[in-house]
C-alpha positions in Angstrom: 11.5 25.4 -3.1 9.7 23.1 -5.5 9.9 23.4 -9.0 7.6 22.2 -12.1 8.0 18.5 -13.5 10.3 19.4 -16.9 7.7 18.3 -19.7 8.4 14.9 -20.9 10.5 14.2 -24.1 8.6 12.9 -27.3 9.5 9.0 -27.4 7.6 5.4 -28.3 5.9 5.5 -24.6 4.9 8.6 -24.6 5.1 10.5 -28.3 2.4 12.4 -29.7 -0.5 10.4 -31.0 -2.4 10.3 -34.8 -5.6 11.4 -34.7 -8.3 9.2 -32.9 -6.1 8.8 -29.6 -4.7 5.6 -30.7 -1.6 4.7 -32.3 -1.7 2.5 -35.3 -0.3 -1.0 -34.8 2.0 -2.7 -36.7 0.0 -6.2 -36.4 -3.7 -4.5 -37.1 -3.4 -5.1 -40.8 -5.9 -7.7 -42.1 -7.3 -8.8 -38.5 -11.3 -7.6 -37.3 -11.4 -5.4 -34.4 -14.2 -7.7 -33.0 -13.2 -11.0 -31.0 -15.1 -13.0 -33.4 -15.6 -16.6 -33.4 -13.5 -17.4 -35.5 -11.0 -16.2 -33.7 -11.4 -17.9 -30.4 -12.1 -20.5 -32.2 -8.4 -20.8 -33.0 -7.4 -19.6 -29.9 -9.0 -22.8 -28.6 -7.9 -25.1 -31.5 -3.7 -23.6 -30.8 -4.7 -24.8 -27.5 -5.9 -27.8 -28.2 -3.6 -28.6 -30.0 -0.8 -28.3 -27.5 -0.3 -31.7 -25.1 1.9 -29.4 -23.2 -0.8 -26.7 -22.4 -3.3 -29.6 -21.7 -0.3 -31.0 -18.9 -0.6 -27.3 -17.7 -4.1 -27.2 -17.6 -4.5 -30.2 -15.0 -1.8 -29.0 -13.0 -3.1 -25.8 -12.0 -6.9 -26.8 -12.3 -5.2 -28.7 -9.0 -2.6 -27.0 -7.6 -1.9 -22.9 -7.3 0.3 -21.7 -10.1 2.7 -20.7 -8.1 3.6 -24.0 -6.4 3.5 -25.4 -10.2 6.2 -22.6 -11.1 8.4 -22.7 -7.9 11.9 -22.9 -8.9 13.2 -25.9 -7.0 16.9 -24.8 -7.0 16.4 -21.8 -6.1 14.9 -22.8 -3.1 17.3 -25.2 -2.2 20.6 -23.1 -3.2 19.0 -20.1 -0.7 20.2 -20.3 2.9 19.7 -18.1 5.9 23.0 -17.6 6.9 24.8 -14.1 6.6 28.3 -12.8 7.3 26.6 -9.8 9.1 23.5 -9.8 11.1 22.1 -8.1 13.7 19.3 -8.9 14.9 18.3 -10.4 18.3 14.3 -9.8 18.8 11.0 -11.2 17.9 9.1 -9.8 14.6 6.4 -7.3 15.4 3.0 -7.9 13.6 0.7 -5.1 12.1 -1.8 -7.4 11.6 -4.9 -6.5 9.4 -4.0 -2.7 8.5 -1.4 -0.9 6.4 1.1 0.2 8.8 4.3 -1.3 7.6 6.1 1.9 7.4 5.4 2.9 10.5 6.5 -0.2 12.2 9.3 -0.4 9.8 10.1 2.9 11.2 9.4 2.2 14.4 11.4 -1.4 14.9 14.7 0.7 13.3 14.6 3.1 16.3 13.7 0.0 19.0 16.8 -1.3 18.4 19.2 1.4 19.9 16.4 1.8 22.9 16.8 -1.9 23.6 20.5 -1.5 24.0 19.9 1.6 25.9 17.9 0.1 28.6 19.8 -3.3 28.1 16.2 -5.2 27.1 16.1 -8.7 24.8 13.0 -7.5 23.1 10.8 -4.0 23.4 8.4 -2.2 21.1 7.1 1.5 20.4 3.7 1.7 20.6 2.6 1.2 16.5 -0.9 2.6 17.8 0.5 5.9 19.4 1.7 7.4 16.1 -1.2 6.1 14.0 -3.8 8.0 15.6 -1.7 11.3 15.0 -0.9 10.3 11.6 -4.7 9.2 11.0 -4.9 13.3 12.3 -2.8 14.7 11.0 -3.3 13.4 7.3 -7.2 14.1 7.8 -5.8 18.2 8.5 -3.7 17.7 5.3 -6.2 16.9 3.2 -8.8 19.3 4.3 -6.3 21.7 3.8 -5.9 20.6 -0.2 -9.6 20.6 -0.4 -9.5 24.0 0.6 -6.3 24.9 -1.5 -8.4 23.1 -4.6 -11.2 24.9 -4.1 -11.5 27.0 -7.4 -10.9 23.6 -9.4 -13.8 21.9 -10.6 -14.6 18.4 -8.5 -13.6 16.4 -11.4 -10.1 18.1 -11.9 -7.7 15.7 -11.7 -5.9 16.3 -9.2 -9.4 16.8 -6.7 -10.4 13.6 -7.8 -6.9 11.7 -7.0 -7.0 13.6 -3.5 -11.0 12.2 -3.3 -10.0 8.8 -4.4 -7.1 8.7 -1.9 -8.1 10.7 1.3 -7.0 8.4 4.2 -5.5 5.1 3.7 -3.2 3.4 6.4 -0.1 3.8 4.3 2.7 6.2 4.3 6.2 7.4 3.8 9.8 7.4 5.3 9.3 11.3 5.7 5.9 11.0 6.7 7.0 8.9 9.9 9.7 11.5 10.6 7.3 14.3 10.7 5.0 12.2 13.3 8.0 11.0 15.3 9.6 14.9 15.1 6.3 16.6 16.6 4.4 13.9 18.8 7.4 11.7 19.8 6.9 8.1 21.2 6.0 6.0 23.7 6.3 2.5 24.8 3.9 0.1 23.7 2.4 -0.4 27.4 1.4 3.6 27.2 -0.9 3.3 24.0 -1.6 -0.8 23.6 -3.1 -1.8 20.1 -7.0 -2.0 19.8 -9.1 -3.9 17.7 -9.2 -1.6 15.3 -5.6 -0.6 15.2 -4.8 -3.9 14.1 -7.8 -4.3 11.8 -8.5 -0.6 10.4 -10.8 -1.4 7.5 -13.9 0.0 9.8 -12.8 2.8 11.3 -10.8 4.2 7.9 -14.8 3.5 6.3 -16.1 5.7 9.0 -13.2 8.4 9.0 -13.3 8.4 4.9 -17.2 8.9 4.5 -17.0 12.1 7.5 -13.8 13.7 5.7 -15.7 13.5 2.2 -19.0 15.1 4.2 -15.9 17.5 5.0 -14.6 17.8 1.6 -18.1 18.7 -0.2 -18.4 21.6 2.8 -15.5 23.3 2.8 -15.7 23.4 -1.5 -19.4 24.7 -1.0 -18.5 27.4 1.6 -15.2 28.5 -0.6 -17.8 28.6 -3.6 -20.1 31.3 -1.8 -17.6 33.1 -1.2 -16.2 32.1 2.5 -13.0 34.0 3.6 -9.9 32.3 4.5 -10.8 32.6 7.9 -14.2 31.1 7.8 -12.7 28.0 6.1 -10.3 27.3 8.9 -12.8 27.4 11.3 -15.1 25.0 9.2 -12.2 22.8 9.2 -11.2 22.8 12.7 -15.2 21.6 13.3 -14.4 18.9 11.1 -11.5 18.0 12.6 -13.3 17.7 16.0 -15.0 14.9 14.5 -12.0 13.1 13.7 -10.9 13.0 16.6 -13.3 11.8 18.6 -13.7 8.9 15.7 -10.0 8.6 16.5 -10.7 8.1 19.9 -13.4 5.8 20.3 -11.5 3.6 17.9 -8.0 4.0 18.7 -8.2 5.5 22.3 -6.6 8.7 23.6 -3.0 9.3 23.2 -1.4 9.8 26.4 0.4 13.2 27.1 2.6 12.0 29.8 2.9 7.9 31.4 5.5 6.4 33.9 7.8 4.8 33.0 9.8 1.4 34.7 11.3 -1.6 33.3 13.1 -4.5 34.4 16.4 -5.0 32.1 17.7 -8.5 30.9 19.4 -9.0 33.8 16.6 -8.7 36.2 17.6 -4.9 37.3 14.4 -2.3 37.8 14.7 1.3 36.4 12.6 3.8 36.8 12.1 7.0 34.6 9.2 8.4 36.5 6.6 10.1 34.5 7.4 11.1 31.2 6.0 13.4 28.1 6.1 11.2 24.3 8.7 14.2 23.3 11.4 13.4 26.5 10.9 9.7 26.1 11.6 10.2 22.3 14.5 12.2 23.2 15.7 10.1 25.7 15.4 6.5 24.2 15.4 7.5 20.2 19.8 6.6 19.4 20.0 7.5 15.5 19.2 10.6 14.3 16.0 10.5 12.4 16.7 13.9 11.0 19.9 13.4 9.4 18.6 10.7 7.5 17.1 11.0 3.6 15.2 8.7 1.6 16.8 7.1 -1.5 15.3 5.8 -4.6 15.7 3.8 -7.4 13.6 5.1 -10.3 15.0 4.3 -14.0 12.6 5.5 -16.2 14.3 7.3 -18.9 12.6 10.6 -17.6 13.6 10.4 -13.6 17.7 11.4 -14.0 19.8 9.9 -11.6 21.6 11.9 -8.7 18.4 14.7 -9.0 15.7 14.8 -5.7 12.1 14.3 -6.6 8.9 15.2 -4.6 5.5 14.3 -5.5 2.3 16.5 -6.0 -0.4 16.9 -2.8 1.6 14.0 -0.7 2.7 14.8 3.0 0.9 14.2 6.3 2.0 17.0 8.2 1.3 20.6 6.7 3.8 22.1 8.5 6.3 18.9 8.5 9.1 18.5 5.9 8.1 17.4 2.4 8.4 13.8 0.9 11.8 14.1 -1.1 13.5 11.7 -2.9 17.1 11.6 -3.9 17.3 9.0 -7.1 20.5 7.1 -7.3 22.0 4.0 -8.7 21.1 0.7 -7.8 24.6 -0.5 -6.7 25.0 2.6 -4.7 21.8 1.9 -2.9 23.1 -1.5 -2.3 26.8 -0.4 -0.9 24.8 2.3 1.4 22.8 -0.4 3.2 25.5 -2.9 3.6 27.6 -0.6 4.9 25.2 0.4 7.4 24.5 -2.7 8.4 28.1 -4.1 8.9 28.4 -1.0 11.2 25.6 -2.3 13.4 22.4 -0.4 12.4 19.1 -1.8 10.6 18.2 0.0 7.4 14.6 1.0 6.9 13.2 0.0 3.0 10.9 -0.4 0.6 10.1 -2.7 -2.3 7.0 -4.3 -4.1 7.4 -7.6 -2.0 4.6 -9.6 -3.7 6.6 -10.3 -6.9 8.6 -13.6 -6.7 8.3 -14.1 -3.0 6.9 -17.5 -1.2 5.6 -16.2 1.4 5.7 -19.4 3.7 9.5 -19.9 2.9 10.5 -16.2 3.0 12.2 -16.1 0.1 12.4 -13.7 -2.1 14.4 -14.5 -6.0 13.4 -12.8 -9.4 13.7 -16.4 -10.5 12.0 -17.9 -8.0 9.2 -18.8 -9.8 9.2 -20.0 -13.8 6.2 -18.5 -15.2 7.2 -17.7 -18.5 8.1 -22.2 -18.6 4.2 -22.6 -17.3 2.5 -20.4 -19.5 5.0 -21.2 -22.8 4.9 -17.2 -22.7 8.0 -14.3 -21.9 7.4 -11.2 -19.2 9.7 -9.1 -21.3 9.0 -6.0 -19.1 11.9 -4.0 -17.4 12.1 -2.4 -14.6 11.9 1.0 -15.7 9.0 -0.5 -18.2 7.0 -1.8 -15.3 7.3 1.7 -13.8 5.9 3.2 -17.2 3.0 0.9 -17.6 1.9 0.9 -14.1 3.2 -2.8 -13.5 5.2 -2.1 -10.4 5.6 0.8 -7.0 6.7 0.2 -3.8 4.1 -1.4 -1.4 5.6 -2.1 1.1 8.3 -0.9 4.0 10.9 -3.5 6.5 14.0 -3.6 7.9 17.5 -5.0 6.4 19.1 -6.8 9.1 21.5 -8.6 7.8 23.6 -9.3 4.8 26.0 -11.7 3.1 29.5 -10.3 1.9 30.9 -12.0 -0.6 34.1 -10.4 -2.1 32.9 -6.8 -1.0 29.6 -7.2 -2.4 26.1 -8.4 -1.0 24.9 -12.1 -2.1 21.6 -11.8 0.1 20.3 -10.0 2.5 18.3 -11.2 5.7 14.8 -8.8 6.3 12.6 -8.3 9.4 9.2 -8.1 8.3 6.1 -6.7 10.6 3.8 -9.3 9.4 4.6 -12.2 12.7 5.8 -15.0 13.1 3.0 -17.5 12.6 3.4 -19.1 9.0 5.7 -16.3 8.0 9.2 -17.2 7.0 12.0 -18.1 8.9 9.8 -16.6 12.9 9.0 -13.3 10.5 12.5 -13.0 9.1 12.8 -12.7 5.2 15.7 -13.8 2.8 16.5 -11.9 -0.1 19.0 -13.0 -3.0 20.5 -10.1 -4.3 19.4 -10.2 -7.8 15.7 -9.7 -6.7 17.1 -6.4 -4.8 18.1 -5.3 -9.0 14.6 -5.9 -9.7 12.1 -4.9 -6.8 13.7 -2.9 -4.3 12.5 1.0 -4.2 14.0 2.6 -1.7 16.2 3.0 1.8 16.2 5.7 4.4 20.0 6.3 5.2 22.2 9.0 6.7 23.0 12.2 4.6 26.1 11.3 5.8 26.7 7.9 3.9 26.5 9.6 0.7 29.3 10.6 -1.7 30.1 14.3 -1.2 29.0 15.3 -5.2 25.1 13.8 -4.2 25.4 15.6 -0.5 25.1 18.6 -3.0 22.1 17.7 -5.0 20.0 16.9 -1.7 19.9 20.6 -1.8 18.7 21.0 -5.5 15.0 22.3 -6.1 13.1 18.9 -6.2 11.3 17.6 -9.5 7.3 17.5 -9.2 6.0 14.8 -9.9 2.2 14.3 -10.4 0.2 12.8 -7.7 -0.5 10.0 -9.5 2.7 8.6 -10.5 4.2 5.3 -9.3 6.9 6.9 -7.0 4.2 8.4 -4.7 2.5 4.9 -3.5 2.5 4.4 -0.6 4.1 1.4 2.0 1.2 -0.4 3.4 
């Protein structure tokens, strides 16, 4: 099903190497190896010299950078108006833990269940499929531990899996797997707890018992433990985790009733429910037709190929994380479309470059920071991905978009982080040349794709090493 990462071609980036390790530069010749002082001291003398870098200085010794930086006119040449939009609800808030991607997820399906049961705002409950995600990925990892067994502890790939064991963030396919086997409920079924909305402790907790874990399931394979024996080692383990899970989270309910009142004042009632009918019931799009797309263009990640990455997944038995790597403008005409036919596209991007955060407002120009530090940031995109500059961090929703001429201007986002200080109440703008830059990926319907690339979804997917940028994770 999965095939090996083809080796990488010999090029500047990532050629063979003289001996030593390190390539020779071109601007070594005649300069020490040592910062010596003479050197900073005509650092500090350019410097000096410079009434602009002195203005510069004073500025920012006072003010942040980026308020120093902001590019006035693109501020005030970005509006929030859009040809299409559809959104009609308060922003949901994940507070202090990673769970973007899950309420990303999880505010794309709300909005065909508050048409359903006619209701002006409604959420799933974020907390309900963390705790089987927190479970589930704690059974995944045990299981590599076990699968890595025969590798020393300082293999690579052991110590990315030990660096990594159970953060809060996650995957479009991830979130399909949860949704798939535990289904959902309404918010009022599974409420957030403290530390569902601020994780830090529990994860600390969690992390330090699954290492414990780790170190006894490698020691048990070393003497010589069976397949068998491991399990059942792990399944102890496991028991732990949960109860961690449930002191911190509380227990998932397996059935809740069910009643609302609807926007015009009408009561309904379900009755009692299991997470799996009320999924079936109240979830409108889906979730299994859709794929995840992504823009990688990194000379080595061919376009219209799918990609998977090394030891990443949360549910053993769940599908795989697999990517389908297209062109940018075909990203772009996948999510309009989508959106001018009334449904919210999930996505992710690495949302801290050029964003104000207070403004939501997002422009690849939006701040001059090559002007304030007299410098360039020559790096592309594909560069950034290469030396580790960029990933995607983070997942929302497209809502909206501006059609000029058949193509997108900007594009209006629901982010999960409230409303307080937050944009326009929690809603984003983004121009459209930040999308070029910074956007990642979209979940979308196989459908929405050209016929040719409905064909390569079904292509062996590249490996690619745990490490690399296309495996982060939205947090």
């Amino acid at each position: 099903m999965i095939q090996a990462v083809a080796p990488y071609k010999k090029s500047r980036t990532n050629g063979p190497r003289p001996p030593g390790g390190l390539a020779k530069s071109r601007f070594s010749a005649g300069a020490p190896a040592e910062l010596t002082p003479q050197v900073v001291a005509e650092m500090q003398k350019n410097f000096d010299a410079n009434p602009g870098y002195q203005l510069a200085l004073n500025a920012v010794t006072q003010t942040s950078a980026d308020d120093i930086a902001l590019n006035r006119a693109v501020v005030t040449n970005t509006d929030f108006a859009f040809s299409h939009w559809i959104d009609e609800w308060p922003v949901t808030a994940q507070k202090q833990s990673g769970r973007c991607w899950m309420f990303a997820g999880l505010n794309l399906l709300r909005a065909g269940a508050m048409k359903k049961m006619n209701l002006a705002a409604f959420e799933f409950s974020q907390n309900y499929t963390f705790f089987w995600d927190k479970l589930e990925r704690a059974n995944y990892f045990l299981e590599k531990m076990i699968e890595t067994a025969a590798l020393h502890v300082d293999d690579r790939n052991v110590a990315f899996l030990l660096d990594s064991v159970l953060g809060d963030g996650g995957q479009w396919n991830m979130f399909v797997n949860i949704v798939q086997k535990y289904g959902v409920v309404p918010k009022a079924a599974m409420p957030e707890t403290e530390s569902s909305s601020n994780s830090g402790r529990m994860n600390s907790m969690l992390v330090t018992k699954i290492r414990e874990g780790a170190k006894t399931l490698r020691d048990l394979s070393e003497n010589g433990a069976s397949a068998g024996e491991l399990r059942a080692a792990k399944q102890e383990i496991l028991k732990v985790v949960h109860r961690i899970l449930c002191i911190h989270l509380g227990t998932p309910p397996a059935t809740f009733d069910w009643q609302w009142n609807d926007k015009k004042r009408k009561h309904h009632r379900d009755g009692a429910m299991t997470p799996l009918q009320f999924a079936k019931k109240y979830i409108t799009l889906p979730v299994d037709e859709y794929v995840c797309l992504v823009h990688d263009p990194r000379p080595t990640s061919p376009f219209n190929r799918t990609f998977t990455v090394a030891h990443l997944g949360n549910v053993i038995e769940g599908g795989i994380v697999k990517y389908l790597n297209i062109e940018i403008d075909l990203m772009k005409q996948i999510a309009m479309k989508a959106i001018m036919k009334g449904e919210p596209v999930w996505m992710g991007c690495d949302c801290g470059k050029m964003m104000k955060r207070e403004l939501g407002l997002w422009d690849k120009d939006l701040y001059r920071y090559g002007a304030l530090y007299d410098t360039e940031f020559t790096l592309s995109k594909a560069d950034r991905l290469l030396y580790h500059q960029t990933a995607m961090n983070h997942a929302m929703l497209f809502t909206g978009v501006d059609v000029v001429g058949g193509k997108p201007r900007r594009w209006r986002v629901e982010n999960s982080w409230g409303e307080e200080k937050v944009g326009r109440k929690g809603y984003f703008v983004m121009n459209d040349n930040w999308f070029d830059e910074h956007m990642f990926e979209i979940a979308a319907r196989k459908s929405s794709l050209p016929k040719s690339l409905q064909k390569a979804l079904n292509l062996k997917p590249i490996v690619l090493p745990a490490w690399d940028p296309m495996g982060s994770l939205a947090d």
